[in-house]
C-alpha positions in Angstrom: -169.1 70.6 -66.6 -166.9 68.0 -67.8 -169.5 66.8 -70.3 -169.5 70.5 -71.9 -165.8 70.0 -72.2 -165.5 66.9 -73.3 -168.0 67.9 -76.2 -165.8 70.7 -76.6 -163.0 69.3 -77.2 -164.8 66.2 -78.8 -165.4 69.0 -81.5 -162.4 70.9 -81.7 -160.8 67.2 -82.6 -163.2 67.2 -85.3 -162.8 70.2 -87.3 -159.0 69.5 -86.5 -159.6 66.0 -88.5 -161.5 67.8 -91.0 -159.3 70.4 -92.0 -156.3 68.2 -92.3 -158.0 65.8 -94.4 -159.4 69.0 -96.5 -155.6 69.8 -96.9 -154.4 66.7 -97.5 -157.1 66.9 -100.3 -155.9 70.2 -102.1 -152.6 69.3 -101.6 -153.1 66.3 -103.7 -154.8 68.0 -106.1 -151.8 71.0 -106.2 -149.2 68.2 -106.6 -151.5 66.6 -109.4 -151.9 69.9 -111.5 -147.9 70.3 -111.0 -146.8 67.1 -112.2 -149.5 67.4 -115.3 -148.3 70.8 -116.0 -144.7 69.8 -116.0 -145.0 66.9 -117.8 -148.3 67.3 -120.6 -148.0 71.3 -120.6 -144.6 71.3 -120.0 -145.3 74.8 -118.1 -144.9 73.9 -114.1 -146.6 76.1 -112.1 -144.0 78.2 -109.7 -146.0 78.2 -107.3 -147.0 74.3 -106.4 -144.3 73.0 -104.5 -144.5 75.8 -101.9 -148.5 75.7 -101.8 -148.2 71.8 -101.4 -145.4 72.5 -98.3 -147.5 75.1 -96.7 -150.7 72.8 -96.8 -148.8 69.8 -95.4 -147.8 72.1 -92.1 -151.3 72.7 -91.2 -152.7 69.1 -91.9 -149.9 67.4 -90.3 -150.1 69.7 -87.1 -153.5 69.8 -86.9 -153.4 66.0 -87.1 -150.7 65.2 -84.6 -152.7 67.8 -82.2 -155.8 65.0 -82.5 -153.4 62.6 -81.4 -153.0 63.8 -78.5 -156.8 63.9 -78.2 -157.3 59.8 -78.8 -154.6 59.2 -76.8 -151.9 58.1 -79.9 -149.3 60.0 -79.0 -146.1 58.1 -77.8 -146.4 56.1 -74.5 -145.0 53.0 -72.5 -148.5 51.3 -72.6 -147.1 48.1 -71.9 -146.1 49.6 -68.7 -148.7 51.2 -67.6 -150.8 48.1 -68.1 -148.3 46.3 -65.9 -148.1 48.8 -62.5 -150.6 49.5 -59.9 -153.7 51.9 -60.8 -152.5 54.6 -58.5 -149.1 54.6 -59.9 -150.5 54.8 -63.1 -151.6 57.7 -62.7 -149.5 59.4 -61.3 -147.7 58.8 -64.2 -150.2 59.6 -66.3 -151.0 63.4 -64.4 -147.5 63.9 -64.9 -147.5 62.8 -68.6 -150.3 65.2 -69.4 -148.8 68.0 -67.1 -145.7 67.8 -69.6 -147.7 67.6 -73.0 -149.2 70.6 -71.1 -146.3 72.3 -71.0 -145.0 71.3 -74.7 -148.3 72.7 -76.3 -148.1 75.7 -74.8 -144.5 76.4 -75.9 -145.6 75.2 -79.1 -148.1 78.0 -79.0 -146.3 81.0 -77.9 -143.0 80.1 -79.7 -145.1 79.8 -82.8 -146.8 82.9 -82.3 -143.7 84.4 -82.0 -141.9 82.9 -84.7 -145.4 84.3 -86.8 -145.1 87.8 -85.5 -141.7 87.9 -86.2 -141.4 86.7 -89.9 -145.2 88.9 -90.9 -143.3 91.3 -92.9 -141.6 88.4 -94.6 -142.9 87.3 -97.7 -142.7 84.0 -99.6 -141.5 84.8 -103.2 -144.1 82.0 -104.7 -146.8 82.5 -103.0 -146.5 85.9 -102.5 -148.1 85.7 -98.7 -146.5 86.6 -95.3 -144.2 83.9 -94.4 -146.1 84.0 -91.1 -148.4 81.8 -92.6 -145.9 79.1 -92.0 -145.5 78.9 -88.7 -149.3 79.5 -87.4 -149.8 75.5 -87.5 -147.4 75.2 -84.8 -149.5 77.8 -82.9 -152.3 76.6 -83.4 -151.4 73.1 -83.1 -149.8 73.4 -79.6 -153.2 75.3 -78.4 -155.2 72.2 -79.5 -152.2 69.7 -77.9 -152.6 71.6 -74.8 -156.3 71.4 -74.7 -156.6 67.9 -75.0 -154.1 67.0 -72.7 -156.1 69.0 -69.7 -158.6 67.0 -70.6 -156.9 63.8 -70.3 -155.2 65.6 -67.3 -159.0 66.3 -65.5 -159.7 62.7 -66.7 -156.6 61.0 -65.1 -157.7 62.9 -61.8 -161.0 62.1 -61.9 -160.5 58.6 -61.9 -157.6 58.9 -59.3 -159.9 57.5 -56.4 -162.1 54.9 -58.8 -161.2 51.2 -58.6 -161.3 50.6 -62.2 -160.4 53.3 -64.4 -161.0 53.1 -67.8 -157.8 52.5 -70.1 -159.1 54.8 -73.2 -160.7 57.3 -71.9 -162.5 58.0 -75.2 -163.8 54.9 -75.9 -165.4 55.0 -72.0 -167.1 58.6 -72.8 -168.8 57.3 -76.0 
């Protein structure tokens, strides 16, 4: 079962990784045509800067979500590295426990924030400024995911003698 998971979520990471670098592309490209347009056409689009700021919400969230899956996410590893195996983690259950927690709120508060600004619209773009504020949502569903799995993994190796210190690099 944890195989299926870990494939799972070894995918999810993925096409996480791939559409931020796809937006990190186009936004490139948006930025490119603007600065052309302004300065060779003297004509810059209106609508650039806010397509550029919409595309960098989703790629940035989207990448910090994957992060959380290869384990880069903020952490004392000197510390860890330094205590006993069964402290460690404990303090790693209750690490992942609280990123847990953060994704979730990440993902209903950005739902909410969504549902409550649909009927808002974005004078350049002409969209529902929802559209800003799915990232988070979807971001903090992906956080959360791959934090249970470094959760289930954290327990797993609870009882082991030697658990492996990335997790990842130990399933590949």
């Amino acid at each position: 079962m944890m195989a299926i998971f870990a494939r799972f979520t070894q995918q999810l990471a993925r096409i996480a990784i791939d559409i931020s670098s796809a937006g990190l592309v186009l936004m490139t490209l948006i930025i490119g045509w603007q600065v052309f347009a302004r300065y060779v056409l003297n004509a810059s689009p209106a609508w650039s800067e806010s397509a550029a700021l919409l595309l960098m919400l989703y790629y940035i969230m989207l990448a910090a979500a994957v992060g959380v899956y290869e384990n880069f996410h903020l952490g004392l590893k000197v510390l860890l590295d330094a205590i006993p195996v069964h402290i460690r983690t404990v303090i790693e259950v209750i690490n992942n426990s609280l990123i847990i927690i953060f994704g979730m709120a990440m993902l209903v508060n950005g739902s909410r924030l969504a549902a409550f600004t649909a009927d808002h619209i974005m004078p350049a773009l002409n969209i529902s400024r929802s559209f800003a504020y799915w990232p988070f949502a979807a971001a903090g569903l992906f956080i959360s995911i791959f934090a249970l799995e470094r959760l289930i993994l954290a327990i797993t190796f609870e009882n082991s003698t030697n658990p492996p210190k990335n997790t990842k690099a130990a399933k590949r």
